[in-house]
PyMOL Python script that loads the backbone (N, CA, C, O; Angstrom):
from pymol import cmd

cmd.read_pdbstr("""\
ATOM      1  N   UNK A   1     -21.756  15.117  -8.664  1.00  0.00           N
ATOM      2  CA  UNK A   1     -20.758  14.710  -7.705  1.00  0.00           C
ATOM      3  C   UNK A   1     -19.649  15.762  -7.690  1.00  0.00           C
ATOM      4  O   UNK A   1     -19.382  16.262  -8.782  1.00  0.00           O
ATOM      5  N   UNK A   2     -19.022  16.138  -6.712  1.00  0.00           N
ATOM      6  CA  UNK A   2     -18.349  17.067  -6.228  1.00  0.00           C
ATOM      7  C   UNK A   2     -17.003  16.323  -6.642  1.00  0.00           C
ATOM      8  O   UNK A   2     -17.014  15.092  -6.613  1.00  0.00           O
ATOM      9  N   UNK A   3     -15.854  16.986  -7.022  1.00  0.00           N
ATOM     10  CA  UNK A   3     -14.552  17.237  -7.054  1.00  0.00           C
ATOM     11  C   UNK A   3     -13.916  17.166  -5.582  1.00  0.00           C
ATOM     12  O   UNK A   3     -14.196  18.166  -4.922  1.00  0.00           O
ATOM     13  N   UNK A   4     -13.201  16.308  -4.974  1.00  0.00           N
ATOM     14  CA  UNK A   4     -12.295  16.428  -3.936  1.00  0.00           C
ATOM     15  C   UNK A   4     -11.270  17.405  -4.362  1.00  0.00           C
ATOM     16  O   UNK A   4     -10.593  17.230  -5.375  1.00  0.00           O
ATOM     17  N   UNK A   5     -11.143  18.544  -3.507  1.00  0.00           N
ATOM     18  CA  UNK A   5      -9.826  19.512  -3.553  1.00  0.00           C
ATOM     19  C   UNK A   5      -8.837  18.665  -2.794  1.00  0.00           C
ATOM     20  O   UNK A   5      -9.133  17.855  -1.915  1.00  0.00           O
ATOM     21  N   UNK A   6      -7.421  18.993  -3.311  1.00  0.00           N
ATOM     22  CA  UNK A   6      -6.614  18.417  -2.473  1.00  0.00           C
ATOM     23  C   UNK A   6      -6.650  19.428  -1.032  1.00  0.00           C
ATOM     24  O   UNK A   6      -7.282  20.484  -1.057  1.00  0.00           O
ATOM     25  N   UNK A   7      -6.006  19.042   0.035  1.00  0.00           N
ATOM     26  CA  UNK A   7      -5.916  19.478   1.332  1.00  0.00           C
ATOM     27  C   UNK A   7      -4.670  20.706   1.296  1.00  0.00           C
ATOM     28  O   UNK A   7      -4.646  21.760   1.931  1.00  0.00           O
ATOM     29  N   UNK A   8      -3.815  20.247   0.471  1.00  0.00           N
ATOM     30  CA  UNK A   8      -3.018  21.789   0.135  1.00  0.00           C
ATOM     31  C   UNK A   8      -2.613  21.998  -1.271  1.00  0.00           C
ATOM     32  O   UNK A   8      -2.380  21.151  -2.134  1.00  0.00           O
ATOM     33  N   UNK A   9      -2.567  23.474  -1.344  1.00  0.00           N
ATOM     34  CA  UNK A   9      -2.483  24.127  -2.911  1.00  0.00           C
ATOM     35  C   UNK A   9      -1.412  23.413  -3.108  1.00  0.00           C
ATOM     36  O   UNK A   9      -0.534  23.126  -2.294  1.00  0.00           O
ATOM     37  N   UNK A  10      -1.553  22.990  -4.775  1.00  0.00           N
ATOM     38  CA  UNK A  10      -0.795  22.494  -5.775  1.00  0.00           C
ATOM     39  C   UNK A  10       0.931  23.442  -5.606  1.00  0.00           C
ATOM     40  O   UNK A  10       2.009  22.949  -5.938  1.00  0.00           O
ATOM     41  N   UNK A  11       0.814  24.286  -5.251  1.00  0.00           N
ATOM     42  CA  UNK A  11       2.089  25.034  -5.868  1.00  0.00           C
ATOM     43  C   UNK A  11       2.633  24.974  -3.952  1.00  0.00           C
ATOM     44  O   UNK A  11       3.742  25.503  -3.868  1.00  0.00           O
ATOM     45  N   UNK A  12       2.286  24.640  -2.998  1.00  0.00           N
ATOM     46  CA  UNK A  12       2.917  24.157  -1.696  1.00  0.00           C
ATOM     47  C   UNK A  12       3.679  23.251  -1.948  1.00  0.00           C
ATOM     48  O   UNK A  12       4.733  23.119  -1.326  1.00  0.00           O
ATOM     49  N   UNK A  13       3.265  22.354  -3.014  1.00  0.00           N
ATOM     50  CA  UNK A  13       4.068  20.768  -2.592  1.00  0.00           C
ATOM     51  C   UNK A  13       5.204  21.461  -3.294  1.00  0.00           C
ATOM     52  O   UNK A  13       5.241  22.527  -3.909  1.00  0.00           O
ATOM     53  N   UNK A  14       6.368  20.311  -2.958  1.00  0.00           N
ATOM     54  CA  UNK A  14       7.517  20.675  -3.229  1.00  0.00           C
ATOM     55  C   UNK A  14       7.756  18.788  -3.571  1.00  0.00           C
ATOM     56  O   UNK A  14       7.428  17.849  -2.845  1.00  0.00           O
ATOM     57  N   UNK A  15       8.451  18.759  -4.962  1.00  0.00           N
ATOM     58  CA  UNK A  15       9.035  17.529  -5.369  1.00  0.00           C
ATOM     59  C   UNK A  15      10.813  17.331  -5.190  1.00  0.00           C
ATOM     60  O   UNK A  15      11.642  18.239  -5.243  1.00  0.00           O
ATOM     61  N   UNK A  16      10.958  16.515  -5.066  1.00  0.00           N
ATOM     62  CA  UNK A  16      12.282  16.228  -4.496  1.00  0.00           C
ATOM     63  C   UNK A  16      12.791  14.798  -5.527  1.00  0.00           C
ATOM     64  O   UNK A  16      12.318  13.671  -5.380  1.00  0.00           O
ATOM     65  N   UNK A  17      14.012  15.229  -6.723  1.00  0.00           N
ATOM     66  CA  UNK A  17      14.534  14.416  -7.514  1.00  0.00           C
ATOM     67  C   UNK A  17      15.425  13.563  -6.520  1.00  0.00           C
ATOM     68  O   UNK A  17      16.240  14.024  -5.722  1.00  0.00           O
ATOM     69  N   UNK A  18      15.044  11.935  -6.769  1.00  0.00           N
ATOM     70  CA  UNK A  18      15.753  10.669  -6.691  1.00  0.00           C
ATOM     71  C   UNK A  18      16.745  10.693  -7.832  1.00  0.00           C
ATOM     72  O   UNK A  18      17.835  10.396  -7.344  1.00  0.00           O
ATOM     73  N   UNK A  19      16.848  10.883  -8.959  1.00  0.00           N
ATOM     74  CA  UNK A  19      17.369  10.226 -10.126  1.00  0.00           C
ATOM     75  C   UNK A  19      16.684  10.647 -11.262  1.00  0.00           C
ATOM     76  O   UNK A  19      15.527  11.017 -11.063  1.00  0.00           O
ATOM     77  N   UNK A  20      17.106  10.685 -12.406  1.00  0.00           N
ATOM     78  CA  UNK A  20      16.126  11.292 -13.690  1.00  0.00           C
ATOM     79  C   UNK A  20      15.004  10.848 -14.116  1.00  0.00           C
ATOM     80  O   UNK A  20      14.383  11.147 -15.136  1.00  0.00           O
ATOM     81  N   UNK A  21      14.703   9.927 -13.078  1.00  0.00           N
ATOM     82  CA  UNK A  21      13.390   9.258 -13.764  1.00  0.00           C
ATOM     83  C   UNK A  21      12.264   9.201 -12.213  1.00  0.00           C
ATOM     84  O   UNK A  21      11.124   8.767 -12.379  1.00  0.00           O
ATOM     85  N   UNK A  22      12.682   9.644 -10.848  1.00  0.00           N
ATOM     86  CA  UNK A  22      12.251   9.614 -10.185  1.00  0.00           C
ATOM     87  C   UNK A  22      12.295  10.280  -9.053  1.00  0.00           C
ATOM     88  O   UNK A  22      13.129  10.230  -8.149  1.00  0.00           O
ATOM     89  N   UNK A  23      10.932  11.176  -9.212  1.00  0.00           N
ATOM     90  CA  UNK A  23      10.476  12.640  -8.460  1.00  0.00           C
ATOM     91  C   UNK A  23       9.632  11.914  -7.443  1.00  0.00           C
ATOM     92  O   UNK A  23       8.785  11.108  -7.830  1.00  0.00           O
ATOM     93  N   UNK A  24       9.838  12.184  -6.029  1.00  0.00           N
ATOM     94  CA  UNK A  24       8.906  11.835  -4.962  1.00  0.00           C
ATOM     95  C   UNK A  24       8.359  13.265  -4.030  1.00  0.00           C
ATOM     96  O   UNK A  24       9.301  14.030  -3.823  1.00  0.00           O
ATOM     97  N   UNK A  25       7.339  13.630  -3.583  1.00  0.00           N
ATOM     98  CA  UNK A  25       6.462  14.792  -2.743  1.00  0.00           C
ATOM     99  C   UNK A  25       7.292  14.498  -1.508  1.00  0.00           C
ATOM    100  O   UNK A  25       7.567  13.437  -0.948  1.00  0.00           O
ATOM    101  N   UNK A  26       7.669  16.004  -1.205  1.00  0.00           N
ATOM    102  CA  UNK A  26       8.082  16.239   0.113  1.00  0.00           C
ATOM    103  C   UNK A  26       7.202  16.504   0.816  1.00  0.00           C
ATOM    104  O   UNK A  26       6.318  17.238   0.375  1.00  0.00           O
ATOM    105  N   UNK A  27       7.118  15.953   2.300  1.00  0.00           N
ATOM    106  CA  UNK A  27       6.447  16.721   3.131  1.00  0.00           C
ATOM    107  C   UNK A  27       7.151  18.147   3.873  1.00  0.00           C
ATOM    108  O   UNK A  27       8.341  18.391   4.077  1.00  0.00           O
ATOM    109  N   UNK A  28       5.757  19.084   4.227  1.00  0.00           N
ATOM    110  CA  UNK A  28       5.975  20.070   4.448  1.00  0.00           C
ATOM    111  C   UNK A  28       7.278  20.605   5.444  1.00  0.00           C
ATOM    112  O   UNK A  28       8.010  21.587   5.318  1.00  0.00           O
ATOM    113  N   UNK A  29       7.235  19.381   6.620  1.00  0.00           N
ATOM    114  CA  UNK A  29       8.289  20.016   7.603  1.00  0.00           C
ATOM    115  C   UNK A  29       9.219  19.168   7.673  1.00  0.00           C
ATOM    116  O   UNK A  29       9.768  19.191   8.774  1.00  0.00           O
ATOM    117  N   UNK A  30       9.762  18.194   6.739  1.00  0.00           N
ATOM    118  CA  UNK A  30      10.769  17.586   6.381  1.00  0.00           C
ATOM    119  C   UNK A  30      11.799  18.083   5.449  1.00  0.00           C
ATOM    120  O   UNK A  30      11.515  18.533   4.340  1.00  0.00           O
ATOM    121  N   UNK A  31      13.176  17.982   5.982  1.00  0.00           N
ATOM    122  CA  UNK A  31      14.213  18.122   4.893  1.00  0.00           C
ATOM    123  C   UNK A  31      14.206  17.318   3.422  1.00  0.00           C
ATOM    124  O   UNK A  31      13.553  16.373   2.979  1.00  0.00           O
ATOM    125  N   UNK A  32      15.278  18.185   2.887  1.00  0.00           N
ATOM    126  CA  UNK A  32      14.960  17.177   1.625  1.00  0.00           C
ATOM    127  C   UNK A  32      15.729  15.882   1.618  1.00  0.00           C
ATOM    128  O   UNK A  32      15.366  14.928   0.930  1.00  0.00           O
ATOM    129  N   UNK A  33      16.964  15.853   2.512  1.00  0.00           N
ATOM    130  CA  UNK A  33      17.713  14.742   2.377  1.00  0.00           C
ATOM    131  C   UNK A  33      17.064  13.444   3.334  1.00  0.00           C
ATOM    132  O   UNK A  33      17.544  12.314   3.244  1.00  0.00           O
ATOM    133  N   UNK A  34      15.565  13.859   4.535  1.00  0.00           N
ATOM    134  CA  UNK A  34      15.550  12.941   5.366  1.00  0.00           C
ATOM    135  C   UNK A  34      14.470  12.540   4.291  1.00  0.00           C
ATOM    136  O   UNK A  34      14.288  11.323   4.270  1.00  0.00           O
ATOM    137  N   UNK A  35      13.616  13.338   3.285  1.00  0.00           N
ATOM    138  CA  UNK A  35      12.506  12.816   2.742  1.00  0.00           C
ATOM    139  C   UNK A  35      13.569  11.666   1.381  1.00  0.00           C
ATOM    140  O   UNK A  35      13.058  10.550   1.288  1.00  0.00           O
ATOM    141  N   UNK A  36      14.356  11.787   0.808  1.00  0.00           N
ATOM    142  CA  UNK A  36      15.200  10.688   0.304  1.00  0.00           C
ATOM    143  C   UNK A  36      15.390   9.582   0.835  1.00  0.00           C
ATOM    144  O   UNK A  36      15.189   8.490   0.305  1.00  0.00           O
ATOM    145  N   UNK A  37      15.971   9.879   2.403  1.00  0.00           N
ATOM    146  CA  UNK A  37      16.173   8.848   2.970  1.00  0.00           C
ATOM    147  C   UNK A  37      15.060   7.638   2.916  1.00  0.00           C
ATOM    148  O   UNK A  37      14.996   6.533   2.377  1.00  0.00           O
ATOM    149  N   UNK A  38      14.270   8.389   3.713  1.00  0.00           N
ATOM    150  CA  UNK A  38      12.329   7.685   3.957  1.00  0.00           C
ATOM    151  C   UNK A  38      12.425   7.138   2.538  1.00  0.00           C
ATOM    152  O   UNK A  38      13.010   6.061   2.657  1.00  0.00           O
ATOM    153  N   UNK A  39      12.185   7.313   1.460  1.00  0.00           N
ATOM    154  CA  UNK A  39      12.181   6.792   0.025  1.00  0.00           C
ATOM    155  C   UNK A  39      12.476   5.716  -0.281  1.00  0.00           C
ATOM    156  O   UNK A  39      11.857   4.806  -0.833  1.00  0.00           O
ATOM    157  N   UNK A  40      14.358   5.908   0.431  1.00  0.00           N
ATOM    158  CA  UNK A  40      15.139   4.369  -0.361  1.00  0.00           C
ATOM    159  C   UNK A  40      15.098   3.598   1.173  1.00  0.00           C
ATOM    160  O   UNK A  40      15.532   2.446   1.167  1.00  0.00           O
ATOM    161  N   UNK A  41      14.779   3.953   2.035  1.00  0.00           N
ATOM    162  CA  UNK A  41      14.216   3.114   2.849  1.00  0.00           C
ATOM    163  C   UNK A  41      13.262   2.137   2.702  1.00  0.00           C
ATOM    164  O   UNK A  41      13.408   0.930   2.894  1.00  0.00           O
ATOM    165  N   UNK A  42      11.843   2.985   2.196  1.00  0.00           N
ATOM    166  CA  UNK A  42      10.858   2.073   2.154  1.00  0.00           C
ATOM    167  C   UNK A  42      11.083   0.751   0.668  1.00  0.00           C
ATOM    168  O   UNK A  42      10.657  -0.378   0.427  1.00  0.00           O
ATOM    169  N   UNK A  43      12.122   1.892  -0.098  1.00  0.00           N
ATOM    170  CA  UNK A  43      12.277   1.213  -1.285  1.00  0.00           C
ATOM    171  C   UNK A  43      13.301  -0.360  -1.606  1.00  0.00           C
ATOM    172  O   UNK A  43      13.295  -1.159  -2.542  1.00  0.00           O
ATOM    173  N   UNK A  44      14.187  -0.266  -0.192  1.00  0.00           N
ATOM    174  CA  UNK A  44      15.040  -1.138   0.165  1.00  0.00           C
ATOM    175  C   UNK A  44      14.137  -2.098   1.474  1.00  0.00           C
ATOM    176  O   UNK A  44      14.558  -3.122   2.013  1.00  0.00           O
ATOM    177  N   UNK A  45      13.009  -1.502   1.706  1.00  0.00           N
ATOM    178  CA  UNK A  45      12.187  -3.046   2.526  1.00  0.00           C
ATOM    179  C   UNK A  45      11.377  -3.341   1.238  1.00  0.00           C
ATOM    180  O   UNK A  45      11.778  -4.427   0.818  1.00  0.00           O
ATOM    181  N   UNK A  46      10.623  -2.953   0.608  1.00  0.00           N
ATOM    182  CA  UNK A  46       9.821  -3.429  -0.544  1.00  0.00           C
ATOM    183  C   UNK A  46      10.833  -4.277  -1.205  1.00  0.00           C
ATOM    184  O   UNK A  46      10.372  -5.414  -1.296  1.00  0.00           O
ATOM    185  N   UNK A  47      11.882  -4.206  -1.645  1.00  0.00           N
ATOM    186  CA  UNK A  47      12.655  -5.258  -2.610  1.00  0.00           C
ATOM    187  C   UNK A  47      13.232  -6.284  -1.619  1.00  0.00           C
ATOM    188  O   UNK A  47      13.512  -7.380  -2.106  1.00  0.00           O
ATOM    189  N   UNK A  48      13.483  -6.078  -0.137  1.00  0.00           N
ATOM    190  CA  UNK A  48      13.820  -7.373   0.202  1.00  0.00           C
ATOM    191  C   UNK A  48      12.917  -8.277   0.670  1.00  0.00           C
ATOM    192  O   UNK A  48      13.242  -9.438   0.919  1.00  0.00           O
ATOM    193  N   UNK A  49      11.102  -7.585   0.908  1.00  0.00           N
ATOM    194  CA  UNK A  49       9.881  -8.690   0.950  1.00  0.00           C
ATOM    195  C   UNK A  49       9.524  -9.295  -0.400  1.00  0.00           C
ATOM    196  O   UNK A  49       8.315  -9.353  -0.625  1.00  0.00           O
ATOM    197  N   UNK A  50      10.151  -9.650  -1.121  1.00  0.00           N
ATOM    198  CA  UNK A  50       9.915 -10.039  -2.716  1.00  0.00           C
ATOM    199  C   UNK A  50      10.360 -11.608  -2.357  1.00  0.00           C
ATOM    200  O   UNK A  50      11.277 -12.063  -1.672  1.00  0.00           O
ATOM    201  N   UNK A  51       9.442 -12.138  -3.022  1.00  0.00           N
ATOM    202  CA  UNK A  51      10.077 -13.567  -3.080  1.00  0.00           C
ATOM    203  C   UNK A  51      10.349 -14.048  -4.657  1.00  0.00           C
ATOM    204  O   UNK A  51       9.682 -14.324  -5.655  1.00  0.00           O
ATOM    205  N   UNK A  52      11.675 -13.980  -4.272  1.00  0.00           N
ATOM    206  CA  UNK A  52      12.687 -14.341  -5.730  1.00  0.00           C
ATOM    207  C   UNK A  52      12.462 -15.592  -6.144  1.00  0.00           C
ATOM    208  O   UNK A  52      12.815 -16.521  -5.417  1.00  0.00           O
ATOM    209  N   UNK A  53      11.673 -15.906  -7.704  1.00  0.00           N
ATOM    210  CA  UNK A  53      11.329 -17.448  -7.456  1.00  0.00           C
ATOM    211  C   UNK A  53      12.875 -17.996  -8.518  1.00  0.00           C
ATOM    212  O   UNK A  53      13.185 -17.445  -9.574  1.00  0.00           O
ATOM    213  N   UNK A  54      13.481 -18.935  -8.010  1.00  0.00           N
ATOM    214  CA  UNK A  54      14.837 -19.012  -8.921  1.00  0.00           C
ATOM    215  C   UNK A  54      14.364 -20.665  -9.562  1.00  0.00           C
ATOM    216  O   UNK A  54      13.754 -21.443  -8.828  1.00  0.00           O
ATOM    217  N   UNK A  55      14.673 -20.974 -10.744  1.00  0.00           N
ATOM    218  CA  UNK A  55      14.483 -22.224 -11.347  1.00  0.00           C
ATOM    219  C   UNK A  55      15.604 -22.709 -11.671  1.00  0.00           C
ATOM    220  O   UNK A  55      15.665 -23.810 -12.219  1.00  0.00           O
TER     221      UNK A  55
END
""", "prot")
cmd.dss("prot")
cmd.show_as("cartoon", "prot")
cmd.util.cbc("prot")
cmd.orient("prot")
């Protein structure tokens, strides 16, 4: 069985620090501040579809 190559060389991507504990992949023709944005975007709908169970 064959190895999938990724679609672009390893040393293209470019990582973009959130915080010291959290590195997210930039895309190629995005800034770095809109690829943050996109981040705590998706990261601020994921925590408000949570259903908080309170007792």
């Amino acid at each position: 069985m064959k190895k999938v190559k990724p679609a672009e060389p390893l040393k293209a991507r470019k990582l973009i620090r959130i915080n010291d504990y959290t590195w997210i992949e930039k895309r190629p023709n995005e800034s770095d501040e809109a690829t943050r944005e996109r981040f705590l975007q998706k990261l601020a709908r994921a925590d408000s579809s949570r259903n908080y169970h309170s007792e």
